[in-house]
N, C-alpha and C positions, 0 to 999 in steps of 0.2 A: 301342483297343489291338489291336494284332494278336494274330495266332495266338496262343499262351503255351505252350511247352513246358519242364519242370522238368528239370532235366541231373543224374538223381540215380547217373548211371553215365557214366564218360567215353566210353564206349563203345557205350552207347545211349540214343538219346532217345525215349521214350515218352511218348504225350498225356496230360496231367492228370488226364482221369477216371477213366484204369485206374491211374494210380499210385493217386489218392484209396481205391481201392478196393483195391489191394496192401496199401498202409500201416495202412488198418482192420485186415484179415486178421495183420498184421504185431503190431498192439495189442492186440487177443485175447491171442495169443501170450505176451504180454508181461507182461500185465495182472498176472499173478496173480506177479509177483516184485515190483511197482512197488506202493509204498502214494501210496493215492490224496489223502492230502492228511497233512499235521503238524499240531504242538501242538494235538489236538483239532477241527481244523478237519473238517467234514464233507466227503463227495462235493458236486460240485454238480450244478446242473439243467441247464444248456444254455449254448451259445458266446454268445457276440456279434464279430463281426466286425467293429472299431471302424477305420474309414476317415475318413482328414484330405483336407480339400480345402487343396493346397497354397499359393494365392495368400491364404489368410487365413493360414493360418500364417504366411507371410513377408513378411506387409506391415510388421512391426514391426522390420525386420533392418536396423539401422545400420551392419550392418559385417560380413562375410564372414570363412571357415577353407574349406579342403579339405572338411573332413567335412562339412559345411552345404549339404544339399540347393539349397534357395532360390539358390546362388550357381555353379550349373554354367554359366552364359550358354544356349545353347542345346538343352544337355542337360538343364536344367534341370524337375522335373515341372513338367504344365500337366494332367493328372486325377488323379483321386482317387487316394492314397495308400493303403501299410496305417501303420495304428497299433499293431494288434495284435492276436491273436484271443485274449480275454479268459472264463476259464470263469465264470460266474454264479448266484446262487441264487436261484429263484422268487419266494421272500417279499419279501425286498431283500439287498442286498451281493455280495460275492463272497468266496472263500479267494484267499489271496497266499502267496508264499512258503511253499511246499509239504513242499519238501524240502532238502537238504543240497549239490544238486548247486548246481556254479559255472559260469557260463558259458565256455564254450571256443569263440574264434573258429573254428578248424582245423575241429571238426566240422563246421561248416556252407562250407568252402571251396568246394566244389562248387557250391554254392548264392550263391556272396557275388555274382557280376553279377547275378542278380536281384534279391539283397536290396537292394543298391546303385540300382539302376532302380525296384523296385516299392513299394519299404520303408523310404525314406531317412531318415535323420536330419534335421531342419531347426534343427538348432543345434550350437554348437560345445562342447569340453569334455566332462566328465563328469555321470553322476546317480546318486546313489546306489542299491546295490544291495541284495541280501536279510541281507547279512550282513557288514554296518558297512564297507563299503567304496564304492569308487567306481567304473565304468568306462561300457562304452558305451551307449545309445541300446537295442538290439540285447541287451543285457547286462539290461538292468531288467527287460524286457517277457519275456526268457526266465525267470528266478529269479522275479522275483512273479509271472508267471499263466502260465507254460509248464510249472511244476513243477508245477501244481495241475490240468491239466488228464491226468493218468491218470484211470481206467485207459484213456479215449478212443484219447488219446493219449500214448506214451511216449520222453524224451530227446527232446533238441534238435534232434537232424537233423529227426526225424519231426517237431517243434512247426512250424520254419521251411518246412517241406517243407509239410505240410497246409495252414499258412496261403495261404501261395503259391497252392497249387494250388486254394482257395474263391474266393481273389480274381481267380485268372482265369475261374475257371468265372462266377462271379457280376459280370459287366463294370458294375458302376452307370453310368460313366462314358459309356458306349457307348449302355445303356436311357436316361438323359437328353437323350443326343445325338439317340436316334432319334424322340422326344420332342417334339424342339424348345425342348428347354433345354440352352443352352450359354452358355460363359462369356462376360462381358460387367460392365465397370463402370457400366454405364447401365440394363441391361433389367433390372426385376425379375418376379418369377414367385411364383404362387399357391402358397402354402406346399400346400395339400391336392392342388394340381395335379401337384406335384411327387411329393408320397408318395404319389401314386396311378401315378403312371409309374415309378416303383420296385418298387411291388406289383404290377403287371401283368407286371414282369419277372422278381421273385423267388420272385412266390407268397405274397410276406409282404409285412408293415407297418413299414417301419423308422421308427429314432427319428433323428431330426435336430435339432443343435443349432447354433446363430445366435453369432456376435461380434456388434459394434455395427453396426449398421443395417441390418439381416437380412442379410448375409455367411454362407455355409454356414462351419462351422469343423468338423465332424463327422457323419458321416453313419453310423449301426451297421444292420448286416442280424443277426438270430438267428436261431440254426440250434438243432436237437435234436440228440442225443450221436450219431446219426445222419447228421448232416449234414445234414438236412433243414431248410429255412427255415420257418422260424416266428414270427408275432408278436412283437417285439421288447416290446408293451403296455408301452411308456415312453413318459411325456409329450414334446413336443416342445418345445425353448427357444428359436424362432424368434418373431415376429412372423408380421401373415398375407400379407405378401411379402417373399420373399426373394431373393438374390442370390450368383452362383455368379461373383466378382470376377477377375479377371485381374491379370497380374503380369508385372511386366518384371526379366527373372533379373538376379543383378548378378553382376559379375566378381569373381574368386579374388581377396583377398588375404592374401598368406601369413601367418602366427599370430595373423591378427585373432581378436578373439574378436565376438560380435553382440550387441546392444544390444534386450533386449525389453521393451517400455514394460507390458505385461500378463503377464509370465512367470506358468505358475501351474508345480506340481509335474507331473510328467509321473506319468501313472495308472496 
């Protein structure tokens, strides 16, 4: 992936690591007007930075929309995705739906050609959201774990913003490549191989999880409220080779909806 710069002023573009470092300063700030989680739910412990490898997501897509990632033809993603940056708690689980706020596309307009390139949705339609309703992809991941993540982080520009700007700092796509792991329907790769070419480039231990026949389908890096990588210490649901699959994008067609033989509920 090349360079990654975040366009959080039409008027000037600054590198990621001093936004990341603005935005912190910015949540301090913030902190003490924003309650940091609802209905009893606690603070939590630390991120997880949940990344989709897109050719497993879309091997299941009978049928194409506009909004469906898998179907740009050569825009199409071919590295890892975001899913989401999910806040989590040490012991197990995580808080969800934090607070009362609703997603607003507009906030994040600034930000929408990244979200669009780095963030995409891989299916058509709606998901439900915190508060018996329906809407986007982008909509879910904000209301259950963007609201939850104070006093870290505060509101949705800053939620889309930070994500953004760990995922470019943190290239996994790029540390695989250099590696020697790249995508391919034939080759497969030493599962410890892999999360050691990961660890060498984050500093940390991620968790990685497998579809059927060791296919990457997710890959998480965690961070501390810091931003600092850390031991993800979650088991891995691969096999002991796995495989980072390729995908040949399909064409738009207009109000299809897609057809997925494993649907689960998006997290």
């Amino acid at each position: 992936m090349a360079s990654f710069y975040i366009k959080s002023n039409p008027m000037v573009v600054a590198p990621a690591v001093f936004l990341l470092l603005a935005l912190q300063l910015v949540a301090v700030v913030l902190a003490a007007e924003t309650p940091s989680g609802g209905g009893g739910q606690k603070e939590f412990d630390y991120f997880v930075l949940a990344l989709q490898w897109p050719a497993t997501s879309c091997k299941n897509t009978g049928k194409c929309c506009p909004a469906n990632g898998c179907c740009r033809g050569a825009d199409s993603p071919t590295e890892f995705t975001i899913h989401g940056l999910w806040p989590q708690y040490n012991e197990k689980g995580w808080p969800s739906c934090c607070t009362d706020a609703v997603f607003n596309q507009n906030e994040i307009s600034l930000l929408s050609e990244d979200i669009e390139k780095y963030w995409p949705t891989y299916r058509c339609g709606t998901t439900s959201n915190c508060h018996g309703t329906k809407g986007s992809f982008w909509a879910h991941e904000y209301e259950k774990h963007g609201t939850c993540a104070a006093p870290v982080i505060v509101g949705e520009y800053d939620y889309f913003l930070t994500t953004l700007t760990i995922f470019s700092k943190y290239n996994v796509t790029k540390a695989l490549s250099d590696a020697g792991f790249v995508a391919s329907n034939t080759e497969k790769y030493p599962l410890g191989d892999v999360v050691d070419a990961v660890k060498n480039a984050t500093n940390s231990t991620p968790k990685i999880s497998c579809a059927k026949k060791g296919a990457v389908k997710e890959l998480w890096i965690c961070f501390d409220k810091n931003f600092e990588p850390r031991d993800c210490d979650l088991a891995n649901s691969c096999p002991e080779f796995i495989k980072l699959p390729t995908y040949e994008p399909q064409g738009v067609v207009e109000g299809a909806i897609p057809w997925i033989a494993d649907a689960e509920e998006l997290i």
